[in-house]
C-alpha positions in Angstrom: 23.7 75.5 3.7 23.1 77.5 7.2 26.6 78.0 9.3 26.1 76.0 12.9 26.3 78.3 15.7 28.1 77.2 18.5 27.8 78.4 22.3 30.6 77.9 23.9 31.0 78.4 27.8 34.7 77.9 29.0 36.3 79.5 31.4 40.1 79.4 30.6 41.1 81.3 28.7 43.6 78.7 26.2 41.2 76.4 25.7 38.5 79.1 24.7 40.7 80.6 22.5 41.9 77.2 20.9 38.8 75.4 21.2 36.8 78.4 19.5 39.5 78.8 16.6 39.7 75.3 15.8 35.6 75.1 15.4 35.7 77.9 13.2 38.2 76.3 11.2 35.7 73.7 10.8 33.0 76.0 9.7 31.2 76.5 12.6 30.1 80.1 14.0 31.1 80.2 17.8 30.3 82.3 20.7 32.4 81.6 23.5 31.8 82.7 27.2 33.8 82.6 29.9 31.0 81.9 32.9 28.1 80.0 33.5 25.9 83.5 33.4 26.9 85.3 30.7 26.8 81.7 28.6 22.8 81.4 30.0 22.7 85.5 28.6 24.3 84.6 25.3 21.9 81.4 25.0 18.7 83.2 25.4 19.9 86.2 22.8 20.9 83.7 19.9 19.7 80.7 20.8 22.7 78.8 18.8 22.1 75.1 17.5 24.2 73.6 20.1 25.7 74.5 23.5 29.1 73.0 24.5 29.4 73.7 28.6 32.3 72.8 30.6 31.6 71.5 34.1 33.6 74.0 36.2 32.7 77.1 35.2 32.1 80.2 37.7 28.8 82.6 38.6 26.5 79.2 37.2 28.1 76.0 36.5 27.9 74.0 33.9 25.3 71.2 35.4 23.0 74.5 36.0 23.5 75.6 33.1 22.6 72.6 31.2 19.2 72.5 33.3 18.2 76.0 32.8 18.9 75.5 29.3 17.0 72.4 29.2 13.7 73.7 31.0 13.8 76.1 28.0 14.8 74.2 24.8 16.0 71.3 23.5 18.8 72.3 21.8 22.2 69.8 21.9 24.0 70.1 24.9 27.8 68.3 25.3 29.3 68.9 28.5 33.2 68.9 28.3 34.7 67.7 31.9 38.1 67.0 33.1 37.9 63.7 34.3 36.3 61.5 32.6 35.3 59.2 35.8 34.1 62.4 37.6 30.2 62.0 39.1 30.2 65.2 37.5 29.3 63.6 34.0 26.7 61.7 35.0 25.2 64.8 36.9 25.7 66.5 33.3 24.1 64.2 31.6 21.0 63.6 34.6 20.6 67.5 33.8 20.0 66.4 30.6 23.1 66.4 28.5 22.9 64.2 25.3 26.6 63.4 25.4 30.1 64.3 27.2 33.4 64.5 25.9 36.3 64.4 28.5 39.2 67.1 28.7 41.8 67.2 27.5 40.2 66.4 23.5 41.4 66.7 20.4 39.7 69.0 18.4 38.9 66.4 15.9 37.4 64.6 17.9 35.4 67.3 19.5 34.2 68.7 15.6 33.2 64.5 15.1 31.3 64.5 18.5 29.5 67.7 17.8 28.5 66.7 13.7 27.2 62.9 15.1 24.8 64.9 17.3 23.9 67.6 15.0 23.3 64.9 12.5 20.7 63.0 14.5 18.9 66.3 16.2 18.9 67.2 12.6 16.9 63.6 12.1 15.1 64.3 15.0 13.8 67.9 13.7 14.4 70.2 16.6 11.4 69.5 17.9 10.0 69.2 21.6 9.5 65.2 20.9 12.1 64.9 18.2 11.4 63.6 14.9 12.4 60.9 11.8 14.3 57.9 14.1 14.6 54.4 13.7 11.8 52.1 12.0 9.0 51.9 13.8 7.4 47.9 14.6 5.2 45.7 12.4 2.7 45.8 14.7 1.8 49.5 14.3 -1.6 50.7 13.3 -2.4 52.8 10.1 -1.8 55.8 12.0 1.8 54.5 13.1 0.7 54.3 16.6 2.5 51.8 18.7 0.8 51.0 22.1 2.9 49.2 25.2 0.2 49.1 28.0 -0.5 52.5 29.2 2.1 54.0 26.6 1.2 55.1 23.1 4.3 56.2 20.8 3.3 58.1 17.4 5.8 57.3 15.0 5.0 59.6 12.4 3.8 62.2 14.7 6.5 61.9 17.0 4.1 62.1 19.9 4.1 60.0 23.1 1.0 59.8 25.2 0.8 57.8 29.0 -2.5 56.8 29.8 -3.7 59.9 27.7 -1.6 62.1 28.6 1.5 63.7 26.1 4.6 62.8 27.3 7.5 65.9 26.7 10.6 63.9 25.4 13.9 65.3 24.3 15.1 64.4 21.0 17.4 61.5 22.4 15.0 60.5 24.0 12.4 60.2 21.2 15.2 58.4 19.8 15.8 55.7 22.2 12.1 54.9 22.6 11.7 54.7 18.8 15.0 52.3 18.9 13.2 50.3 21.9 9.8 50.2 20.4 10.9 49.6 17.0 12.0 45.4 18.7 9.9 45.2 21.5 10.7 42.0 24.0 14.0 42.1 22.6 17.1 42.6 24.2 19.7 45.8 22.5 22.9 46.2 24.0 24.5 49.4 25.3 26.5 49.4 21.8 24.0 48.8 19.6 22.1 51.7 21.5 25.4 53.8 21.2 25.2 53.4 17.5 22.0 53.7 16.6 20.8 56.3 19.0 24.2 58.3 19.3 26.0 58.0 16.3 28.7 56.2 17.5 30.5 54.3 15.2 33.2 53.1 17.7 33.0 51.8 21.4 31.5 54.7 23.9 31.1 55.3 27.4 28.0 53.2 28.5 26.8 55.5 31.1 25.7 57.6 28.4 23.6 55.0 27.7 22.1 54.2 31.1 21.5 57.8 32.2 19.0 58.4 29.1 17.4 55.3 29.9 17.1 56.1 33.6 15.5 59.7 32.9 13.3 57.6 30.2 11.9 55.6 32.7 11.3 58.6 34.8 9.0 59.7 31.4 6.8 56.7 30.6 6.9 54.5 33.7 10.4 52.7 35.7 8.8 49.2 34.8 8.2 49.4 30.8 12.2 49.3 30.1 13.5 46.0 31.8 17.3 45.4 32.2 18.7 42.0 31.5 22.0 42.1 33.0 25.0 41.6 31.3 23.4 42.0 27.9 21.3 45.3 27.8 18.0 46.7 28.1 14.3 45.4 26.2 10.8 47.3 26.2 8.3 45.3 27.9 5.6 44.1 25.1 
C-alpha cells in the first residue's frame, strides 16, 4: 500500500515537531513547513495527498494558502486553528477547506480526522468532480443521469452540467450533491450530512456543513438547495 504524504505548514516550532512525529508514528510521510510560502513551494514540488494548514502562519497565511492550493488542485485540505469559534474557520473552510480541527488536538484525533477524509477523497477518486459517493435516485436514466431543472448530475461519470454547461466541483462537493440528489424533496439534517458526506461517526461542528452547502449553491444555482429551518437542507425536485 502507498505511504500518505502529508504537508504540513505550522509555524511553532513544538507543535511541528510533535505534530510531524506523531503522524509518522502513524505511518504517514510528513513534510512540515514553518510559513505559508515555503508550505505553497513544498506543495507544488510534491504535491502530497493532503495539506494540513494552520490559520496563523507568516509570509502567506493559512486561508491564502488553502485558496492558492485550491485554484490548483483538489487535494484534502484541514485547517488547524486555535479557536474553535474563530471567523477564521469559516474563512478556512469558504477558501475551500473540507474540514477543521481546532488547537490544541490530540494527535489521535488529528490521525482519525485525517484517515475519515482520506478515506472518502479515496471514494471520490482524486478527481476534479470526485468520484464513487452515495446511491444515486430511482429516477435516473440508463446513463445515471439525474436532472433537477437546469442541473444535470452524472452519477457514474461523476459529471455535473448547468444548463449545458460542466460544473467544476471539489470532491466534497460531488459528495454532498450525490447525498442531496440521491433523496430529492427530502429533508437531511446537518448530522446525517456529517456522516454520510464527512465521515463522521460522532456529533461535528455544523458549520462545516453549511459552508459546503453555501459554496454549492454558488456552483449550481442559490435556489436548488432549500433550507427548512430547524431540520436541515432538501434539493428542490
Amino acid at each position: 500500500m502507498a505511504e500518505t504524504h502529508v504537508l504540513f505548514v505550522e509555524d511553532d516550532d513544538v507543535i511541528r515537531e510533535a505534530t510531524t512525529l506523531a503522524l509518522e508514528r502513524d505511518g504517514f510521510v510528513v513534510t512540515a513547513m514553518p510559513d505559508g510560502l515555503s508550505g505553497l513551494e513544498s506543495f507544488r514540488a510534491n504535491r502530497p495527498d493532503i495539506a494540513l494548514l494552520d490559520v496563523m502562519v507568516p509570509g502567506m497565511d493559512g486561508v491564502s494558502l488553502c485558496r492558492r492550493i485550491r485554484d490548483e488542485s483538489t487535494v484534502p485540505v484541514i485547517m488547524l486553528s486555535a479557536r474553535a469559534d474563530s471567523i477564521d474557520v469559516v474563512l478556512g473552510l469558504e477558501a475551500g477547506a473540507d474540514d477543521y480541527v481546532t488547537k490544541p488536538f490530540d494527535g489521535s484525533v488529528l490521525v482519525a480526522r485525517i484517515r475519515a477524509v482520506l478515506r472518502r477523497f479515496g471514494h471520490a477518486g482524486g478527481t476534479q468532480n470526485g468520484g464513487n459517493g452515495p446511491g444515486a435516485a430511482d429516477d435516473s436514466d440508463e446513463r445515471g443521469v439525474l436532472s433537477f431543472g437546469d442541473l444535470e448530475v452524472d452519477t457514474e461519470g461523476m459529471e455535473v452540467r448547468r444548463a449545458g454547461a460542466p460544473v467544476a466541483l471539489t470532491p466534497t462537493e460531488m459528495r454532498l450533491l450525490l447525498e442531496f440528489s440521491s433523496a430529492p424533496g427530502t429533508v437531511l439534517s446537518r448530522d446525517r450530512l456529517l456522516e454520510r458526506v464527512w465521515d463522521y461517526d460522532w456529533g461535528g461542528d455544523t458549520r462545516v456543513v453549511d459552508v459546503h452547502v453555501q459554496r454549492l449553491r454558488t456552483k449550481i444555482g442559490q435556489d436548488r438547495i432549500e433550507t427548512v429551518r430547524g431540520f436541515g437542507y432538501k434539493l428542490k425536485a
